[in-house]
Structures are given as C-alpha cells and as structure tokens.
NUVEXMI-135631 format. One record per residue (C-alpha): x, y, z; residue in three letters; residue number from 1. Coordinates in nm, 2 decimals. Example, Ala and Ser with C-alpha at 12.3 -4.5 7.8 and 13.67 -1.06 7.14 Angstrom:
2
<domar X="1.23" Y="-0.45" Z="0.78" residu="ALA" num="1"/>
<domar X="1.37" Y="-0.11" Z="0.71" residu="SER" num="2"/>
//
This chain:
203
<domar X="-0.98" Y="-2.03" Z="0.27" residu="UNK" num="1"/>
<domar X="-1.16" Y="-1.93" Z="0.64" residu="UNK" num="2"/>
<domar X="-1.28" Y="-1.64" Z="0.80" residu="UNK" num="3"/>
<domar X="-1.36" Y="-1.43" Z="0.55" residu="UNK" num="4"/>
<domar X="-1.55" Y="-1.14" Z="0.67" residu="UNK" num="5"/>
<domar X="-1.78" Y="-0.93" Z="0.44" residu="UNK" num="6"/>
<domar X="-1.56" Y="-0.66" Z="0.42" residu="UNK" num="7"/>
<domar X="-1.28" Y="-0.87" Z="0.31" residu="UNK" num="8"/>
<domar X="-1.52" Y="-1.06" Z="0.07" residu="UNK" num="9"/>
<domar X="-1.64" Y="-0.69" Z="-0.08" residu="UNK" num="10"/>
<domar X="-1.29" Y="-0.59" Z="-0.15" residu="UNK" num="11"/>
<domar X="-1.19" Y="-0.93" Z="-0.32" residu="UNK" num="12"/>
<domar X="-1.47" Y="-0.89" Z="-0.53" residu="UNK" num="13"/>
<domar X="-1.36" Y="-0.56" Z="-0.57" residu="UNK" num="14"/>
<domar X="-1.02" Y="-0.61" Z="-0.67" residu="UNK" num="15"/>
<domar X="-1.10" Y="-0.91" Z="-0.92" residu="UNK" num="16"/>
<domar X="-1.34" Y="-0.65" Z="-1.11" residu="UNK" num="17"/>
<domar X="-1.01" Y="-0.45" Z="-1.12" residu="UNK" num="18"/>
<domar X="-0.81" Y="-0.79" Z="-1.22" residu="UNK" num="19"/>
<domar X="-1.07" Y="-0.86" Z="-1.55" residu="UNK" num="20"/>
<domar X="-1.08" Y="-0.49" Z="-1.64" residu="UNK" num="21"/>
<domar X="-0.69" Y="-0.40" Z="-1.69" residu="UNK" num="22"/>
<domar X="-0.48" Y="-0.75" Z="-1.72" residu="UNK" num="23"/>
<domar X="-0.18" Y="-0.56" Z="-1.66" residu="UNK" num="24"/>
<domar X="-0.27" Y="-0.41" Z="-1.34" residu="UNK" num="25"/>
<domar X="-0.01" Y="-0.15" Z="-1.42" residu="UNK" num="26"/>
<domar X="-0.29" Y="0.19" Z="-1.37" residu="UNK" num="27"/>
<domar X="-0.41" Y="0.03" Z="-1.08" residu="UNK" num="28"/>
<domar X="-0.05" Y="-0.07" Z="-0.93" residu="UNK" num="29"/>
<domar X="0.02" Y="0.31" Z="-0.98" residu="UNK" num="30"/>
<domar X="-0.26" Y="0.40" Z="-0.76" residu="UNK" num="31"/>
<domar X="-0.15" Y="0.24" Z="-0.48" residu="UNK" num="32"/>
<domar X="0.03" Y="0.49" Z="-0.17" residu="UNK" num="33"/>
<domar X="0.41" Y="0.57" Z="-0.30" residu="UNK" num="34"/>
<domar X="0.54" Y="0.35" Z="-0.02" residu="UNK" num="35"/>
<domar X="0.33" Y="0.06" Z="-0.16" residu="UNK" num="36"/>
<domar X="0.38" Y="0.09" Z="-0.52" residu="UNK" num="37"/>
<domar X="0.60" Y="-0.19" Z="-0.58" residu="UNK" num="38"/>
<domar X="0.95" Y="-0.17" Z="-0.80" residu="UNK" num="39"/>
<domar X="0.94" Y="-0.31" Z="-1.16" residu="UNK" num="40"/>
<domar X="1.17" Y="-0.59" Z="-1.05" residu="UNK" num="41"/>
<domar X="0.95" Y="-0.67" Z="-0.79" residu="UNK" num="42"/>
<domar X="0.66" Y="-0.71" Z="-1.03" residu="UNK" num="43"/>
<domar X="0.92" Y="-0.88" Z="-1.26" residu="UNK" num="44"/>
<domar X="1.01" Y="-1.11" Z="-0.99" residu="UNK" num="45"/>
<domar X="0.59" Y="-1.18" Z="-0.86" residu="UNK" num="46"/>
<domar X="0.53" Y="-1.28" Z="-1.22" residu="UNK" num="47"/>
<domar X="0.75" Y="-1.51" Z="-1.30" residu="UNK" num="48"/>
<domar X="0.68" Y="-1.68" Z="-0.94" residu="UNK" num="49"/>
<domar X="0.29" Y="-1.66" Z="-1.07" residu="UNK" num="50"/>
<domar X="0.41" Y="-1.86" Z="-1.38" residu="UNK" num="51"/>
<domar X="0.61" Y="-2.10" Z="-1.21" residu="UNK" num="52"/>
<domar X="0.27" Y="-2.18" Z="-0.98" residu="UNK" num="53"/>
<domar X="0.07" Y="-2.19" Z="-1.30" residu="UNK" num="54"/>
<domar X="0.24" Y="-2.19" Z="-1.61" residu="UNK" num="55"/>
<domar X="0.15" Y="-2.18" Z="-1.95" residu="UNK" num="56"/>
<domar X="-0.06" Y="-2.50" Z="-2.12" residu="UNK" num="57"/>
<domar X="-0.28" Y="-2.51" Z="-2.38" residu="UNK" num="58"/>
<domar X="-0.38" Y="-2.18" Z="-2.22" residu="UNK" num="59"/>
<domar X="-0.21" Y="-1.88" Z="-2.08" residu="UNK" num="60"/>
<domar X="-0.03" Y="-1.92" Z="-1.73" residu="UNK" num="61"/>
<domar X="-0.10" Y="-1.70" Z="-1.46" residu="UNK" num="62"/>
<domar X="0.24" Y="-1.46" Z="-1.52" residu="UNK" num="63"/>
<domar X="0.09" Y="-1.40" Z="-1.89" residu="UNK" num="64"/>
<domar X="-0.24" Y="-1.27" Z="-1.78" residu="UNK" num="65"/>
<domar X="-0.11" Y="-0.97" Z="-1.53" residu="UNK" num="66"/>
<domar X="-0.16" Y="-1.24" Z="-1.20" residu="UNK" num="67"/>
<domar X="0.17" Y="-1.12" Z="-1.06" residu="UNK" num="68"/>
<domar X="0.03" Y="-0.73" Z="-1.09" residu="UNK" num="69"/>
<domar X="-0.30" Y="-0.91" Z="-0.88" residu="UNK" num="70"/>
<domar X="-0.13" Y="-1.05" Z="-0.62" residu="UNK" num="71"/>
<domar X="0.07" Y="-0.72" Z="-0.52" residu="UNK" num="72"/>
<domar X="-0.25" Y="-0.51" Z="-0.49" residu="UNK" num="73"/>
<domar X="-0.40" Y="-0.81" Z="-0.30" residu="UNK" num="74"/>
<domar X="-0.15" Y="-0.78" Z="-0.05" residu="UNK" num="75"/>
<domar X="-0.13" Y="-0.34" Z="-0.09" residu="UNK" num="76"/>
<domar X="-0.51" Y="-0.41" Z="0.06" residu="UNK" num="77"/>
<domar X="-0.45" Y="-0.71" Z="0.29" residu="UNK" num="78"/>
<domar X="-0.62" Y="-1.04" Z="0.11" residu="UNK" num="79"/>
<domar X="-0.54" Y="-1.38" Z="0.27" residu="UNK" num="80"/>
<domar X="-0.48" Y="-1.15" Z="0.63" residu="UNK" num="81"/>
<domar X="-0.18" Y="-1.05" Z="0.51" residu="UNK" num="82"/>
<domar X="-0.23" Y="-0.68" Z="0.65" residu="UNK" num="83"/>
<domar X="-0.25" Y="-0.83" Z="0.98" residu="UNK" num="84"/>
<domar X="0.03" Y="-0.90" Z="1.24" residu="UNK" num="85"/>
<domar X="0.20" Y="-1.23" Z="1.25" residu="UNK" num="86"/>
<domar X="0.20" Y="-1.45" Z="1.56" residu="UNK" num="87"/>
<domar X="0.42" Y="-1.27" Z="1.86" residu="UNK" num="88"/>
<domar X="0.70" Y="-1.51" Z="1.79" residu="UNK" num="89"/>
<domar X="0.72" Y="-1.50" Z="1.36" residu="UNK" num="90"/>
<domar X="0.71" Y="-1.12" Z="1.42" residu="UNK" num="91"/>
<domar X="1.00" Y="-1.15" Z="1.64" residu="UNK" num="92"/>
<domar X="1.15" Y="-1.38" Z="1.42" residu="UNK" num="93"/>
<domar X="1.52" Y="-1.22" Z="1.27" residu="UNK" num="94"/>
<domar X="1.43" Y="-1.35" Z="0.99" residu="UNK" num="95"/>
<domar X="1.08" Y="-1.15" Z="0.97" residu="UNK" num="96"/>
<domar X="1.22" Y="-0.83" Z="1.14" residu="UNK" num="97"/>
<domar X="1.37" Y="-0.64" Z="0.85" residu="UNK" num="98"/>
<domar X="1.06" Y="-0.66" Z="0.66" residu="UNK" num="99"/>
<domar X="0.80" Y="-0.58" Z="0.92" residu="UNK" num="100"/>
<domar X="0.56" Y="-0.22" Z="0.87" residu="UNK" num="101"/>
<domar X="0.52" Y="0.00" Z="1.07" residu="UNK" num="102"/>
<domar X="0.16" Y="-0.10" Z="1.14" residu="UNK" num="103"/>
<domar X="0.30" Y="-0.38" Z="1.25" residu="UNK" num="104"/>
<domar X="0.21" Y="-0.65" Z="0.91" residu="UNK" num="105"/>
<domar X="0.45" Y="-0.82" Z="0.72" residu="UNK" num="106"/>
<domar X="0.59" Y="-0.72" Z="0.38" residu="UNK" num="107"/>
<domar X="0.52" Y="-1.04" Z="0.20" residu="UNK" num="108"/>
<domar X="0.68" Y="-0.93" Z="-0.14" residu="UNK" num="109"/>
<domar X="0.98" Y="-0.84" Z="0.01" residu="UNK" num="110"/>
<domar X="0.98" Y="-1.12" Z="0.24" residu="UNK" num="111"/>
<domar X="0.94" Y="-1.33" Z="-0.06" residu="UNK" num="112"/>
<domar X="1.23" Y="-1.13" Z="-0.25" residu="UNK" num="113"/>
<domar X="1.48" Y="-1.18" Z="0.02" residu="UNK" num="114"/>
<domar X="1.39" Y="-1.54" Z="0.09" residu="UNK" num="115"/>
<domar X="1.43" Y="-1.65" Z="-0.31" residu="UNK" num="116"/>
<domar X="1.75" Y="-1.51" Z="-0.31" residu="UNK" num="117"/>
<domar X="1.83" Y="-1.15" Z="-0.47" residu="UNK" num="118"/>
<domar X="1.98" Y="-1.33" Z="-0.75" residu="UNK" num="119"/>
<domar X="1.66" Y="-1.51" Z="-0.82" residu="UNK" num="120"/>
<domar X="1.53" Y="-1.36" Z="-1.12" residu="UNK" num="121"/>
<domar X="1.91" Y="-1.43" Z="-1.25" residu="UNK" num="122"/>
<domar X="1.90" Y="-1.80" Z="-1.24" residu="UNK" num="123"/>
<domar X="1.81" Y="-2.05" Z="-1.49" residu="UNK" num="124"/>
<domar X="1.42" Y="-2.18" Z="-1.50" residu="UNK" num="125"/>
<domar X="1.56" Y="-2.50" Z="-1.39" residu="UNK" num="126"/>
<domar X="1.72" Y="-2.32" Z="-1.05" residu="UNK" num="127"/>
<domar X="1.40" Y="-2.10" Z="-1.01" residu="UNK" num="128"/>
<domar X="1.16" Y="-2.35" Z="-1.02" residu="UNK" num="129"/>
<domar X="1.40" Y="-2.59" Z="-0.80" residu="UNK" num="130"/>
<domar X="1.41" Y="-2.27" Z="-0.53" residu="UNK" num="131"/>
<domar X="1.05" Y="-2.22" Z="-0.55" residu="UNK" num="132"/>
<domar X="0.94" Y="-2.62" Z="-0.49" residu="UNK" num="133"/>
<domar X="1.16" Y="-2.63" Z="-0.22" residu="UNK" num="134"/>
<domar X="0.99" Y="-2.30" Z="-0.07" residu="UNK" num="135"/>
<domar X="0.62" Y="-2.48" Z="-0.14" residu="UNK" num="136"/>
<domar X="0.73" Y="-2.77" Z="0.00" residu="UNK" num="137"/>
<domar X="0.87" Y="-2.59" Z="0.36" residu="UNK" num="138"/>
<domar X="0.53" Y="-2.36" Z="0.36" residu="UNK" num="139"/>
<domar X="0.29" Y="-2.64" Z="0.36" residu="UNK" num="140"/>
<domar X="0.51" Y="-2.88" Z="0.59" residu="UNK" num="141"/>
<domar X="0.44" Y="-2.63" Z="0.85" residu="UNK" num="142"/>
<domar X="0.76" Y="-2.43" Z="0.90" residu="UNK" num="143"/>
<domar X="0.69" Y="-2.13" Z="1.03" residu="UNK" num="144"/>
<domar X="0.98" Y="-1.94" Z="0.84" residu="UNK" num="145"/>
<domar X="0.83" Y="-2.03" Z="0.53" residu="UNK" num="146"/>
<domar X="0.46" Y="-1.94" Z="0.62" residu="UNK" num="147"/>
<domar X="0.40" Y="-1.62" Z="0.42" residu="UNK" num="148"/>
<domar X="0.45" Y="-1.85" Z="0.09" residu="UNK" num="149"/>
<domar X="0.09" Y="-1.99" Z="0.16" residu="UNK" num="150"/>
<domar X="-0.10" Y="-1.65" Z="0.17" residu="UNK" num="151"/>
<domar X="0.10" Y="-1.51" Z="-0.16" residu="UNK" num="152"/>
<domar X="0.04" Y="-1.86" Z="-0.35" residu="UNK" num="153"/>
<domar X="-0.34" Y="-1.80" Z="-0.25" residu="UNK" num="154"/>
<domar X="-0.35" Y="-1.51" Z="-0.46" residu="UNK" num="155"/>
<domar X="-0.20" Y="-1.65" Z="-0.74" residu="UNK" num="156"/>
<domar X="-0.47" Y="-1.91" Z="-0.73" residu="UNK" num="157"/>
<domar X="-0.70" Y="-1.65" Z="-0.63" residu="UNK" num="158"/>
<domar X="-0.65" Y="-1.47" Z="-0.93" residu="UNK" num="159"/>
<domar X="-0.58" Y="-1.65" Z="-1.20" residu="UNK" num="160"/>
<domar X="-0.91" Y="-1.88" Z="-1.11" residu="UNK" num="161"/>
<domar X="-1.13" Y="-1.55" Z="-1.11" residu="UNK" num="162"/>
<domar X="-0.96" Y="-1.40" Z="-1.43" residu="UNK" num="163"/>
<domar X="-1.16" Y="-1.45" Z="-1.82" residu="UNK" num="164"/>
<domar X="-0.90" Y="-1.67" Z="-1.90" residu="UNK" num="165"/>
<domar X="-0.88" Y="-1.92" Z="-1.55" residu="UNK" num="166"/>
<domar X="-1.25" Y="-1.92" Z="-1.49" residu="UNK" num="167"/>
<domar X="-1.40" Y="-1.93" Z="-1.87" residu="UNK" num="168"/>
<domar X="-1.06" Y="-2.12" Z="-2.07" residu="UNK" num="169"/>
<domar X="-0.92" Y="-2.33" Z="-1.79" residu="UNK" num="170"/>
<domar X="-1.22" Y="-2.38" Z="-1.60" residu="UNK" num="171"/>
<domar X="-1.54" Y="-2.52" Z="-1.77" residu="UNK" num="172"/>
<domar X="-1.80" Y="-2.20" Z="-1.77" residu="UNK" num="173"/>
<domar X="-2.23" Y="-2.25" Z="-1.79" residu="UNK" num="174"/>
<domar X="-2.38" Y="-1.97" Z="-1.70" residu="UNK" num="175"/>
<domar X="-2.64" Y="-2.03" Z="-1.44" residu="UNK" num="176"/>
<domar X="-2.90" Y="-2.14" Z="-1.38" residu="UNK" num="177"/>
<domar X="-2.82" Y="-2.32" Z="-1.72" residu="UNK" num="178"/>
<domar X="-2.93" Y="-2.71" Z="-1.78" residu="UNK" num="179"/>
<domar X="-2.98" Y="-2.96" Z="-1.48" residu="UNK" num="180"/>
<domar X="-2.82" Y="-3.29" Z="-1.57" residu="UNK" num="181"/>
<domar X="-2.89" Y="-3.56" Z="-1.24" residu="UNK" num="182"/>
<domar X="-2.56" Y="-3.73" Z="-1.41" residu="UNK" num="183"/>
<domar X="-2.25" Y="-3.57" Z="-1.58" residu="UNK" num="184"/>
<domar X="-2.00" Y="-3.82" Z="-1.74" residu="UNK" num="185"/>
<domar X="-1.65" Y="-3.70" Z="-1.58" residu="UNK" num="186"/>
<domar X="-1.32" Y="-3.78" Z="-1.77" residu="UNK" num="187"/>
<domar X="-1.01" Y="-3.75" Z="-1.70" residu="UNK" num="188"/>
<domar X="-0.97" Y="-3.46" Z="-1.87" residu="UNK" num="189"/>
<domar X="-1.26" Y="-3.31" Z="-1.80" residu="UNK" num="190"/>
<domar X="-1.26" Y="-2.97" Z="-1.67" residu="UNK" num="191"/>
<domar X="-1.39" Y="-2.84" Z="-1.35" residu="UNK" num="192"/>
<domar X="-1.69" Y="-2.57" Z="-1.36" residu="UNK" num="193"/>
<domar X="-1.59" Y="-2.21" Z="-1.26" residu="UNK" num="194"/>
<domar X="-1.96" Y="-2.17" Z="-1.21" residu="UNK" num="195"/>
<domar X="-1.93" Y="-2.45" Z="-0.96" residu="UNK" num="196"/>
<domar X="-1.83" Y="-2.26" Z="-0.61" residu="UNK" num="197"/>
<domar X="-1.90" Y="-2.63" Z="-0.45" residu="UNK" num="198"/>
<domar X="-1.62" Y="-2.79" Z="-0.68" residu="UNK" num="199"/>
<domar X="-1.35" Y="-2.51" Z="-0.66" residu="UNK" num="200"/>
<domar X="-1.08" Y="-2.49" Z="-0.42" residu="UNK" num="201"/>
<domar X="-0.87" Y="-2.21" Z="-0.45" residu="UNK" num="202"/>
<domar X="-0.61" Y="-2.31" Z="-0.13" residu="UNK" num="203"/>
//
C-alpha cells in the first residue's frame, strides 16, 4: 500500500484499536451517520466475501472474527482512498454512476453488491466463490470496472492481519525487541512474524 498520509495512518490505527476491542463491530457499525450505517444483508453479504478471501483453517477465517464489520467502517471513514473520487472517466462510468455520493466517492459496498449479483448471498459456496475469483481475477488484470475490488480486498487483509487472531494465531508473534537470531531456519510451514513490518504485505 502507498501514500499513506499520517492522518490516514492515525485513523487505521484507530479503527484497528476499534477492530480488537469489539470483534463484532456491531456498536461501532451503529455509530456510523444513518446514511452510512450499512443494512444487515450488506454486512451478511461483506462477511461471507471476507471468508471467501480468508477462510477458515486450523484457525478462524476472516468472516468469523467480525472482518466483514471492519471493512464497512474502513470504507464509512475512507481507508484504501476509498473516500476519494474515482478517475474522471470510472466516475462517468454507467456502470459506477448509480452508486456515486454525493461528495463525489464511490459506494464500494454497494458497488460490490450490485456487481456480485443481488442473488449472491443465494447461491451455493461453489457459485460464490466461482463469482468472487472471477471478480479477483478482473481487479488485478487491470480492468477498470472491476477496480474497487482491490481497495475492499485491502481491508479484508487489512484487518484480519491486525486482528488477535491474524497477527498472534496465523501470524507468528515475538514481542520486541525479543531475541536476535543472525539465522532462522524457515520451513515450509513456517509462519511469517506479525511483529515483522519488513516481512508483511498486506496488498
């Protein structure tokens, strides 16, 4: 991720104290302006998206954990730029239009709603996960129609990675400064170091 600016970096911080102190993210969702607090199928539909993008292993995936709640107050307070306006021509995109704000940013979670299909949620896992790969897949081979998906799969990476259970059960915690050791024996199941910022890529 670029171009963070320290405000930006304050409210992340921010919001991932929020993340750790209520899983749910159900108080904090209700905080949020009444034209920003989402619908419960909306927060249905974000966490079963967030458990498709990290589902459960040998420890909890990302829906289980309240990501889904995470991700709609990241983009409530504009994480990943997603407060911002698009490029000139997305914005004038028909395909962007019915889900523009009036300050002029996209509404990724209905964007993301609309482009899954409203009968999304309805589909087997097979046909969700199918719909959701080839959504990735558009995304990160540059089309343009796809492009919110990367900001809203930031988040999901964002927070499950900064929550107890991504960065102390699926990540590898020592709590610096901890031990030095010149040479670590790495295996391939070895687990990366949440405490690592050099080793962790969230996007």
């Amino acid at each position: 991720m670029t171009g963070w600016s320290r405000r930006s970096f304050l409210g992340a911080a921010a919001l991932v104290a929020i993340h750790a102190a209520a899983p749910s993210g159900a108080e904090v969702l209700r905080r949020l302006d009444s034209d920003e607090e989402p619908p419960p199928h909306c927060r249905m539909l974000m966490r079963q998206v967030a458990d498709l993008v990290i589902p459960d292993t040998d420890t909890p995936g990302a829906g289980a954990i309240g990501v889904g709640d995470f991700v709609l107050v990241g983009l409530a307070h504009g994480l990943e730029g997603t407060r911002l306006p698009p490029k000139a021509e997305l914005a004038a995109a028909p395909s962007f239009a019915p889900y523009m704000r009036k300050d002029g940013s996209l509404d990724h979670a209905g964007w993301l709603e609309a482009k899954l299909g409203q009968d999304w949620l309805s589909q087997s896992p097979a046909r969700r996960e199918e719909i959701l790969v080839a959504l990735d897949a558009a995304a990160f081979k540059g089309d343009p129609t796809a492009a919110p998906w990367r900001a809203i799969k930031a988040l999901i990476l964002t927070g499950y990675y900064t929550s107890e259970v991504g960065g102390s059960q699926e990540l590898n915690y020592e709590l610096v400064p901890g031990r030095f050791d010149p040479k670590v024996p790495v295996k391939p199941d070895t687990r990366a170091y949440s405490s690592d910022w050099t080793a962790v890529d969230f996007g």
